[in-house]
DRENGUMAR-37783 format. One record per residue: residue in three letters; x, y, z of N, C-alpha, C in turn. Coordinates in steps of 0.05 Angstrom, whole numbers, plus 5000, padded with zeros to 4 digits. Layout:
N
ALAXYZXYZXYZ...
# end
This chain:
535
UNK809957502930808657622907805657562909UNK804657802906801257712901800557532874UNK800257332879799057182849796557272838UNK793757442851792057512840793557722819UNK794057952834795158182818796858152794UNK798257842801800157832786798657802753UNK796757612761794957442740793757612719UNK793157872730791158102727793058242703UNK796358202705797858412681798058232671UNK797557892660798257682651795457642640UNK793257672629790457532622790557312608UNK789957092623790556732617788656662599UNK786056902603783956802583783656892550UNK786357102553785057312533786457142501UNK784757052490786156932465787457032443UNK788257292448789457472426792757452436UNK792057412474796157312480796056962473UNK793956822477794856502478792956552456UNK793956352444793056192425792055962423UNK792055772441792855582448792055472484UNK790055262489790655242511793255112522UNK794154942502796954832511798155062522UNK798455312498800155562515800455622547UNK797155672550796655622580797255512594UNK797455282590798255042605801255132607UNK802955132584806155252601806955402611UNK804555562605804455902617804055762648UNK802155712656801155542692804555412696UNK805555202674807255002690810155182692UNK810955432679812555602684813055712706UNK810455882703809956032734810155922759UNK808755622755809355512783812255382787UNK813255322779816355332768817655552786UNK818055792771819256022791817356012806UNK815456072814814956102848816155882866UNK816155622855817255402877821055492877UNK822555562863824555582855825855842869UNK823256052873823456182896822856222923UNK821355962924821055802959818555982957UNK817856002943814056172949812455942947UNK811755782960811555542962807655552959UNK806955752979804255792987802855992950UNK804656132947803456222918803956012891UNK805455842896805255602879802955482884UNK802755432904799755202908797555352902UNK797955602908795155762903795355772867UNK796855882856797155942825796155552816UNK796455312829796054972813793354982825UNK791955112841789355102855787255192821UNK789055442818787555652803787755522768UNK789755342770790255092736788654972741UNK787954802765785554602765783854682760UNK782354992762779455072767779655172736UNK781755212723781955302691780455112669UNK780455262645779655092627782154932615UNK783754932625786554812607786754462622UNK787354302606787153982617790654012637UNK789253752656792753712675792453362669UNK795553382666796253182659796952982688UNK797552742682799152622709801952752711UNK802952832697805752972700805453202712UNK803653362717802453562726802253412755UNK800853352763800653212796803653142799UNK804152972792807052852799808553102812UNK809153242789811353532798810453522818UNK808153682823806053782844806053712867UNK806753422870805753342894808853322904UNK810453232883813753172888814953472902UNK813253672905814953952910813253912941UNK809553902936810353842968811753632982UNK812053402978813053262998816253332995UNK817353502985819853612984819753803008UNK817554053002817354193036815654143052UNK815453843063814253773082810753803074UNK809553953057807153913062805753693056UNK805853503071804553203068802553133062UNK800053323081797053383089797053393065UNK797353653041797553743021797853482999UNK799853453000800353252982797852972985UNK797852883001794852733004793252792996UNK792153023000789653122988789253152971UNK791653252949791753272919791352942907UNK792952722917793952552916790252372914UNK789552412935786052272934784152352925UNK783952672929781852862918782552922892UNK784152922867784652952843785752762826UNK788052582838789652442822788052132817UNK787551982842785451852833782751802828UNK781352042833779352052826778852122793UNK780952152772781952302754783152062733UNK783451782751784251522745787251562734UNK789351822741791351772738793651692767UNK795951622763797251522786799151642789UNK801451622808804051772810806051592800UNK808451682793809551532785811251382809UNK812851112803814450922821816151162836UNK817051262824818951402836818451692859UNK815451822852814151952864813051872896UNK811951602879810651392904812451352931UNK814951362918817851232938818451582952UNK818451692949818151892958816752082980UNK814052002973812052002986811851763012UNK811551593004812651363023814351393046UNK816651543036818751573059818651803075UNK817351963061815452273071814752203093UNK813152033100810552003115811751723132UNK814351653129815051473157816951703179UNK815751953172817052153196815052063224UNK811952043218810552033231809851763241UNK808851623265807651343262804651433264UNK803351703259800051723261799451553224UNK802551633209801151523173801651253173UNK801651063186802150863180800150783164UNK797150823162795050733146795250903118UNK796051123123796551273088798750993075UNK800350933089803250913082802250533062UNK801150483075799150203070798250263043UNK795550443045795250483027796350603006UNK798650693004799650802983801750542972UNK801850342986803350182976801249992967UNK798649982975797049802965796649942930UNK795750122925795650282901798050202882UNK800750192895802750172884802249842866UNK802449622890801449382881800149382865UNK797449462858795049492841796249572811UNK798249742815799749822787802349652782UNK803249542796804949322792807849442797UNK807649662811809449862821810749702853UNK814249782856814449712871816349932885UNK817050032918818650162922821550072922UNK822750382909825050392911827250212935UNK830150152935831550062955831050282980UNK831350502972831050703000829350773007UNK826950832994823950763017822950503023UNK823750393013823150033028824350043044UNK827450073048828450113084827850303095UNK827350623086825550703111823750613115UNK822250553107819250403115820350233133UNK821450043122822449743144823049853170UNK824750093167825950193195823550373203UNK821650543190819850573208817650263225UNK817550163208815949883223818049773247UNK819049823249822149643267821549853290UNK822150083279821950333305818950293317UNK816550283306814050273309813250023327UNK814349813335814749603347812449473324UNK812349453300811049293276812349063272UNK814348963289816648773271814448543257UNK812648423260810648253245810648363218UNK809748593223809648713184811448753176UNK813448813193816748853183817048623159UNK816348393188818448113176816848013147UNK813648103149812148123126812448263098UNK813648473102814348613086817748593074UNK818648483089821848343091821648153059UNK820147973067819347753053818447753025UNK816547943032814647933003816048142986UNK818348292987818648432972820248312939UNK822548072952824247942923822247832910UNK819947732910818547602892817147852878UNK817148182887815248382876817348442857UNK820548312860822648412843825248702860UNK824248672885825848852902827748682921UNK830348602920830948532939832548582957UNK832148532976833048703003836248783003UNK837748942999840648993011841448953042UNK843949053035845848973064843949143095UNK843049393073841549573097839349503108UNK837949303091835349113103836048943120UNK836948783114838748573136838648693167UNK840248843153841749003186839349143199UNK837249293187835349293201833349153215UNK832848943198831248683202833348473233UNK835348533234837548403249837448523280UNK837748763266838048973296835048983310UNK832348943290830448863304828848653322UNK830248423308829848153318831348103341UNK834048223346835548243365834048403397UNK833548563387832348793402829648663409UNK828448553407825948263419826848123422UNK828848003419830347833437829547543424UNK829247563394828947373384831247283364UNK832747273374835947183377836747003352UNK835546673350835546533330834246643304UNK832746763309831046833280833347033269UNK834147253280836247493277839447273259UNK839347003274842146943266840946813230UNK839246643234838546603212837446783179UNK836847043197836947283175839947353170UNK841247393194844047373179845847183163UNK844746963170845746773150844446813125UNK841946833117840746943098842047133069UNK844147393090844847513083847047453070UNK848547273068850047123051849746913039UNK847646803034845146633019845546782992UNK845147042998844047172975846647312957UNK848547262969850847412953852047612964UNK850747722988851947993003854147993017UNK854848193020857848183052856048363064UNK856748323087855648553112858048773115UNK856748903125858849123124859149123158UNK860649443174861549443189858449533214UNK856649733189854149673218852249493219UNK852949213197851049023193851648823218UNK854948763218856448613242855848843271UNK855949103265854849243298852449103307UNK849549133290847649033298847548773320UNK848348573291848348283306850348223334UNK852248343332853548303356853748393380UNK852348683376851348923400849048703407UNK847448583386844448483404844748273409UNK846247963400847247783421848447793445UNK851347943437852748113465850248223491UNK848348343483846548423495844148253515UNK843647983492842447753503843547593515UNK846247613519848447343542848747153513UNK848847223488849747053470852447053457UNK854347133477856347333468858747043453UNK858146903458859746593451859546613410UNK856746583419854746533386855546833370UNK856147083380857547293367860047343362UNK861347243378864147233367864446983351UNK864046833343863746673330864046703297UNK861646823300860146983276861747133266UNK862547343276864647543269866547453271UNK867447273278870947233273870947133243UNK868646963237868646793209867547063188UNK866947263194866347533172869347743178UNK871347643199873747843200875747653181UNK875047403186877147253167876047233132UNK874447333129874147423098874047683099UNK875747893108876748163099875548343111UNK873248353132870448563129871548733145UNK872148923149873949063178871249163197UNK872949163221869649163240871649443250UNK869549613264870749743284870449763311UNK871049983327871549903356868049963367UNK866650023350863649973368863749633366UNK863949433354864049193353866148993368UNK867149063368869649053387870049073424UNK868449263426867549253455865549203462UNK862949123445861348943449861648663461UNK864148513447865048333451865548323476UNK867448533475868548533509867348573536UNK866448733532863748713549862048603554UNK861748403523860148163535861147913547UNK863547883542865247663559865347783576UNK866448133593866348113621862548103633UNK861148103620858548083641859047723643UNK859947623632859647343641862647243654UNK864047433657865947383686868447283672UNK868647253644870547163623872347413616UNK874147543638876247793627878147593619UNK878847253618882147283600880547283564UNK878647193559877747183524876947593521UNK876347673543875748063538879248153535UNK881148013550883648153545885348073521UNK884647853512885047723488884047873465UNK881147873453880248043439881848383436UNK882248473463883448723458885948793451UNK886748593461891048493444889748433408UNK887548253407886148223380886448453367UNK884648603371883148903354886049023346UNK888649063371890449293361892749073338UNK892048883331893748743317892248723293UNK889348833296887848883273887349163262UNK888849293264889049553263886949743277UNK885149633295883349883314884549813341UNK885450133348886950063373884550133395UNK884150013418883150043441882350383448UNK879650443451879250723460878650673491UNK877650983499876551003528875150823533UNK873050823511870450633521871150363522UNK872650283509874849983510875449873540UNK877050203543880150263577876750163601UNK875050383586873250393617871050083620UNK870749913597869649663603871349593620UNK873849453606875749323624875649483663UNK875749683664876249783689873849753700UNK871549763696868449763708868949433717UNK869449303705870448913712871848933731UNK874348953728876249013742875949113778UNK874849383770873349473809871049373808UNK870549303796867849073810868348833817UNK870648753810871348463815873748483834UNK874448683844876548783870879848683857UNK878848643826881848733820883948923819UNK884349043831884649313837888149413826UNK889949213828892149273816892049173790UNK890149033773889548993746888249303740UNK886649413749886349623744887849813737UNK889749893764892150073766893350083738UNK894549713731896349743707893949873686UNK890949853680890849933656889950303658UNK890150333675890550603674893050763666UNK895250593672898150653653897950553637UNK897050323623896450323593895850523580UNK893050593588891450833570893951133571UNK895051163593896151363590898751353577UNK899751063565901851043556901551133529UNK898650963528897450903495896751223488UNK897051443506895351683492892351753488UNK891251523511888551483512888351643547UNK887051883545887252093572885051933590UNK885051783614882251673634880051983633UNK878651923628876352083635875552113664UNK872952263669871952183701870952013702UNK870151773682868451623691870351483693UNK873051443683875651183689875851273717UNK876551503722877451563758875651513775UNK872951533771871451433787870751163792UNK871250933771871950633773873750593795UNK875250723785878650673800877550753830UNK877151023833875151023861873950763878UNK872350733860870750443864871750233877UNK873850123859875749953860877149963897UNK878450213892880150293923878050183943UNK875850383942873650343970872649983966UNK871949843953871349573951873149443966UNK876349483960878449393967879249453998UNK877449654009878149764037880749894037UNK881150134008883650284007883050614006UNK882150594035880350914027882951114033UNK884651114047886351254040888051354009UNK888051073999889351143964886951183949UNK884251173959882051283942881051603947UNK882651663972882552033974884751993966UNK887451993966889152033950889352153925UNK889251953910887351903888885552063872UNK883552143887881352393880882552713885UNK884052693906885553003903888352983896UNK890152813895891952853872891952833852UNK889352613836890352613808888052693797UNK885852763810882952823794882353053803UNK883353193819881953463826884653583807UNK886753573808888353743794888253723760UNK886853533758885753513724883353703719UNK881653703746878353863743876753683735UNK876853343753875453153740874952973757UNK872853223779871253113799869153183802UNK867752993820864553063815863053013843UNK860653063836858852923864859352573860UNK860052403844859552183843862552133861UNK864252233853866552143867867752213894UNK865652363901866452393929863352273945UNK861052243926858852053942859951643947UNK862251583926863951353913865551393951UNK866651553954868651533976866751564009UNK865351613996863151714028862551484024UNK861651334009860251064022862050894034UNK863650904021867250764032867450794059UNK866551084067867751054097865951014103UNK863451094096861250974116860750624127UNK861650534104860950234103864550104126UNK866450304127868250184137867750304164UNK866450464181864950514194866850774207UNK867450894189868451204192866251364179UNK864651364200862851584197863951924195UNK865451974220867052264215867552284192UNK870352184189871352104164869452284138UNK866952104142864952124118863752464126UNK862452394147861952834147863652964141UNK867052964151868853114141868653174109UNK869152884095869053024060866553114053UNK864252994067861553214058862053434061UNK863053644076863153904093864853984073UNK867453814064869853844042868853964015UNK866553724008865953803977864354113973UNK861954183995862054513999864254713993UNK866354644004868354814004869654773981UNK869754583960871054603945869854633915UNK867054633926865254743895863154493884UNK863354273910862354093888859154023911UNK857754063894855454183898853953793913UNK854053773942851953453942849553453935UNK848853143929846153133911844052933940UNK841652813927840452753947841552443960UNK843652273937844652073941846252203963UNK847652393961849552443977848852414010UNK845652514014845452584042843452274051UNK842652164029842251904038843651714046UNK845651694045848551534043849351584079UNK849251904081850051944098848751914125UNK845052064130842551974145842451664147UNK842951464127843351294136845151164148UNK848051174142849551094169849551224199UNK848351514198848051644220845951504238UNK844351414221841851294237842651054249UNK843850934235845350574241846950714266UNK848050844272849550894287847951004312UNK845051174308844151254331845451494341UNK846251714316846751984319845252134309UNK843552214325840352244320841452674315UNK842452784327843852964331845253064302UNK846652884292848052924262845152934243UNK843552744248842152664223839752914218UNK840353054250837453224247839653534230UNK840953554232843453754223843553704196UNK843353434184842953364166841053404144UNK838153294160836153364141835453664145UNK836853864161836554154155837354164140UNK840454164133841154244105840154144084UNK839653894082837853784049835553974052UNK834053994070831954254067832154524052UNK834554604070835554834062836154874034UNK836554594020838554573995836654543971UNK834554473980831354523967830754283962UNK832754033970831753713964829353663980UNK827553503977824853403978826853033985UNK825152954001826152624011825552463983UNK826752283982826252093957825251823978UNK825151653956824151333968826051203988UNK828751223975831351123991831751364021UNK830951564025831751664046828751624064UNK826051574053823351524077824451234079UNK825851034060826050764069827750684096UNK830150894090832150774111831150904133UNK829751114135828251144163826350974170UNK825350904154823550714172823950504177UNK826650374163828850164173830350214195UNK831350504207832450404219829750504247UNK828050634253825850654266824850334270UNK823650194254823949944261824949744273UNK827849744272830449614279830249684304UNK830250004321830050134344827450004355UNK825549824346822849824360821050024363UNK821450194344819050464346817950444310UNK815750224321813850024295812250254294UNK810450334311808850594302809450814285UNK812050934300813451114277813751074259UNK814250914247816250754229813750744208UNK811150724211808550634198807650994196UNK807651144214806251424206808551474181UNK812251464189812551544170813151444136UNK811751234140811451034113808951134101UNK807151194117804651344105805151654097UNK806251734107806652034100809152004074UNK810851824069811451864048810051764022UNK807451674030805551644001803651934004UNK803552014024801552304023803452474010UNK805852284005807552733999808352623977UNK806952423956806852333926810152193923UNK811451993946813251863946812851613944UNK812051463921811851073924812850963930UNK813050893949814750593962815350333945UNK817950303944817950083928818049743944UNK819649573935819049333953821249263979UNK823349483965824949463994823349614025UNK821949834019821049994032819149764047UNK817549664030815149504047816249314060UNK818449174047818948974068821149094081UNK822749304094822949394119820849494136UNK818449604131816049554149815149334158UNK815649104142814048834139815348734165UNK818148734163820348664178819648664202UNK819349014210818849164244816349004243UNK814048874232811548864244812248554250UNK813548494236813848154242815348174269UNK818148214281819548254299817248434321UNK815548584322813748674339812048424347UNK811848254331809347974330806648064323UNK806248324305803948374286803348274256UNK803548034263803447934231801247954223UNK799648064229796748084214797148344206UNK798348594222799648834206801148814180UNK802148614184804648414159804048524137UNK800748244145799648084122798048394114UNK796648534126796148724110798148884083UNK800748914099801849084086802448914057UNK803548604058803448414045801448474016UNK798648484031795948454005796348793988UNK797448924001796649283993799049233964UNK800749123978803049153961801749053931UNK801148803939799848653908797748863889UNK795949003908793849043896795449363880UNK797649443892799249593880801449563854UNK800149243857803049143824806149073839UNK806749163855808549133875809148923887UNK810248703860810248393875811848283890UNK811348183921813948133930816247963925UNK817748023936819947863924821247603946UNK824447573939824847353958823647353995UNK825747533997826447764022823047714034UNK820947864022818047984027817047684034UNK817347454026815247174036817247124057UNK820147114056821546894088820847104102UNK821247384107819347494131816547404141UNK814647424119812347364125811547044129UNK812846834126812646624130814446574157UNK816146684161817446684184816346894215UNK814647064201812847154224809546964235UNK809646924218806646744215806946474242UNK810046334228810446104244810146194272UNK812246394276812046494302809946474317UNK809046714295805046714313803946434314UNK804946184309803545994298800545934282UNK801646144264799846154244799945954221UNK800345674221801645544202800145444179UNK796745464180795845454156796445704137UNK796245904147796946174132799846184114UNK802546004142803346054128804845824107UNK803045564100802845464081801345504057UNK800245704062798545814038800846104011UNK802546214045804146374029806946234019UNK807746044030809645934018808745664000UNK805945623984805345503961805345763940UNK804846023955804446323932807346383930UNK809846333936812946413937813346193917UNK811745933923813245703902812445753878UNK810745963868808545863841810146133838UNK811746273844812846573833816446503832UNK816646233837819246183826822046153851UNK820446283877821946263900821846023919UNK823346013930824445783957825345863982UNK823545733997825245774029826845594028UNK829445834050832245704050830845444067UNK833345304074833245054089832345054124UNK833845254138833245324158829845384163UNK828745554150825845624151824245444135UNK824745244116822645064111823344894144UNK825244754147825744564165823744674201UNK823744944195822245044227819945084224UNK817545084188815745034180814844704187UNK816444614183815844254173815344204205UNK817544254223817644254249815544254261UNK814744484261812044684275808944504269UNK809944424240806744214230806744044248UNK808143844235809343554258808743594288UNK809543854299808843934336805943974343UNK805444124320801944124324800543834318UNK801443674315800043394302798843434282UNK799943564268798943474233796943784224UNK795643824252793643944246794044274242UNK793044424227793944644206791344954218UNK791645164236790245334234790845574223
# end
């Protein structure tokens, strides 16, 4: 609707229809009424533009509405500007409840954090405090914002303003402290939280236990939660396999199989994500007929393995050196479900490659073509590299035609293992053009890469090539690691370079590393043979 035109069959001035500027005034607070009511949002603001510039007075109840409709449709900008340019300059304020509103408006963005300040500073000044639900969005925008300082600031100072925090503050304040990895402070807010008279609920216990579980505190969380399950609180299975998962990262599956006989006697029975912790432990730890049974579990229980259970189980076989029951396996029970992938047939290629059935391994490459399943660049790295170990220079070049063909570009892992195994072969030069050409073709080398170069230059007896490659790395952020100093300290000696290379193995000790026993002992050696003396 045009609001001029409209205004024009309406005359606001003419005092023979009003009588009254009050009239006016309901006449303005009407109209803008239906227009907002009809989402004419832009002819509302224009028709409160055209009340301000009137002779009729606006009240603070007049702003309030006003500003409460924009931050209803998002116009924020809007609402500020009314909010600075009229309401206080006008010495009236919004009300508590407006304020809270506005407040939570403007934690969509982290550019308002300074509106957001100031509108709570104003609030203070009136002795105004925010509501329970924009004080936790706020909290949780400061938490998301990495603010936790003003978080924990704002945590604090609010029961003495007469606001005090609920179960939902906690848990945010919990899940943040966790998440910095400030562990004790997080347990002591949760103790807090029953200081004050609260129970936690079921995502107050997710927090704390997902973020100990998370920090290797998984002792100090079950703990916790067992003494909040034995006063009634029911947890569910996100909390629950936290646990478990965090006893298997610390190698503890009988207290993870325990807990899970736990949960179904607590009425949450074990899901996938439950079946697939236990099984990720399990083939990683070459238990492999612990596995088996819980894959008839799940299927007993009515819990279907997904691909990512079959591809564990994959795992499991090839670890175990059971590559026969791990193709088995993948085409009787996972291809006839439709619940295969590149991962599970790149899972069985490494299997043979590492058991040194190379054929073997081209055969199911050539396989997964034919059967729809499209290889990725892991796939042909897996494979270029055992080809190369092997010195089937013939396969590998057949090889990188097709990744060509297939529109892959080399990654870091496929320029590394060439120049590992070019190295290994004694072709150090090559091995260096093509380490440089994979930084010209915008490929960074990471630290395995350098120290398989480092390697070929040391075994060549170029340790001053080494030590170059050594300093580039640093000045790249690229700190070396164990691996990167016993090469270079072990090429040095050679060269009998032995002040050099007591200078790099005082720089390995101050970064937390140690030469094994063998290579200090042929260091110590080498001094002593030179008589003491160090070039």
């Amino acid at each position: 609707m045009n609001v001029d035109w409209w205004l024009l069959c309406y005359d606001l001035e003419n005092p023979d229809m009003y009588h009254s500027i009050g009239a006016q005034r309901l006449f303005y607070r009407s109209q803008i009424s239906n227009f907002v009511k009809a989402g004419l949002i832009d002819d509302a603001i224009h028709l409160f533009d055209q009340m301000t510039q009137s002779n009729c007075r606006l009240f603070s109840l007049d702003y309030n509405r006003f500003i409460g409709v924009l931050i209803r449709h998002s116009r924020l900008h809007l609402a500020h500007h009314y909010y600075h340019r009229h309401v206080i300059p006008r010495g009236f304020s919004l009300i508590p409840f407006t304020y809270s509103r506005f407040i939570s408006a403007l934690c969509t963005s982290s550019d308002n954090f300074h509106l957001i300040q100031n509108l709570l500073r104003d609030m203070d000044n009136l002795g105004f405090v925010p509501d329970i639900w924009a004080f936790n969005i706020y909290l949780n925008f400061l938490c998301r914002e990495n603010r936790l300082e003003t978080a924990l600031e704002l945590f604090r100072s609010m029961p003495p303003k007469g606001r005090e925090p609920d179960v939902v503050s906690f848990t945010i304040v919990i899940d943040a402290l966790c998440k910095a990895k400030r562990f004790d402070e997080a347990v002591r807010v949760w103790r807090g939280l029953f200081e004050k008279g609260l129970s936690p609920d079921c995502k107050a216990c997710a927090a704390l236990v997902v973020g100990l579980c998370g920090g290797g505190r998984v002792d100090l969380a079950y703990e916790l939660v067992v003494g909040v399950i034995k006063d009634g609180v029911q947890i569910n299975g996100l909390v629950y396999n936290a646990l478990i998962s965090g006893f298997c990262r610390v190698g503890r599956i009988d207290k993870a199989m325990k807990i899970k006989a736990f949960m179904s006697r607590n009425g949450c029975e074990p899901d996938l994500v439950t079946y697939n912790i236990l099984l990720n432990y399990c083939c990683d730890e070459g238990m492999v007929d612990e596995a088996v049974r819980l894959v008839g579990t799940m299927e007993r229980s009515g819990v279907e393995p997904d691909l990512y259970s079959y591809n564990e189980l994959l795992k499991g076989f090839c670890k175990a050196d059971m590559m026969d029951r791990a193709y088995l396996t993948m085409v009787k029970r996972m291809q006839t479900k439709g619940l295969c992938d590149v991962v599970s047939y790149n899972t069985i290629i490494v299997g043979f490659c590492k058991a040194h059935q190379t054929r073997r391994a081209y055969e199911l490459f050539e396989e997964m073509s034919r059967k729809g399943v499209q290889p990725d660049m892991v796939t042909f790295n897996i494979l270029i590299d055992a080809f190369l170990r092997e010195g089937s220079s013939r396969v590998v070049k057949k090889l990188l035609d097709q990744m060509t063909m297939m529109g892959f570009a080399p990654d870091c892992i496929f320029y590394t293992a060439v120049v590992d195994h070019l190295c290994k072969t004694g072709k150090v030069d090559m091995a260096c053009s093509v380490f440089r050409d994979m930084m010209e073709n915008g490929v960074n080398p990471d630290v395995v890469s350098y120290n398989a170069l480092i390697n070929g230059f040391c075994k060549a007896t170029r340790v001053v090539d080494a030590m170059h490659l050594y300093d580039e790395m640093q000045r790249k952020a690229l700190y070396p690691d164990e691996v990167t100093f016993k090469l270079i300290v072990g090429g040095l000696i050679r060269e009998k370079k032995l002040a050099e290379a007591c200078r790099v193995w005082d720089q390995m000790m101050e970064k937390g590393f140690t030469l094994d026993r063998r290579l200090s002992e042929t260091l110590v050696n080498a001094i002593q043979s030179s008589d003491g003396t160090l070039r």
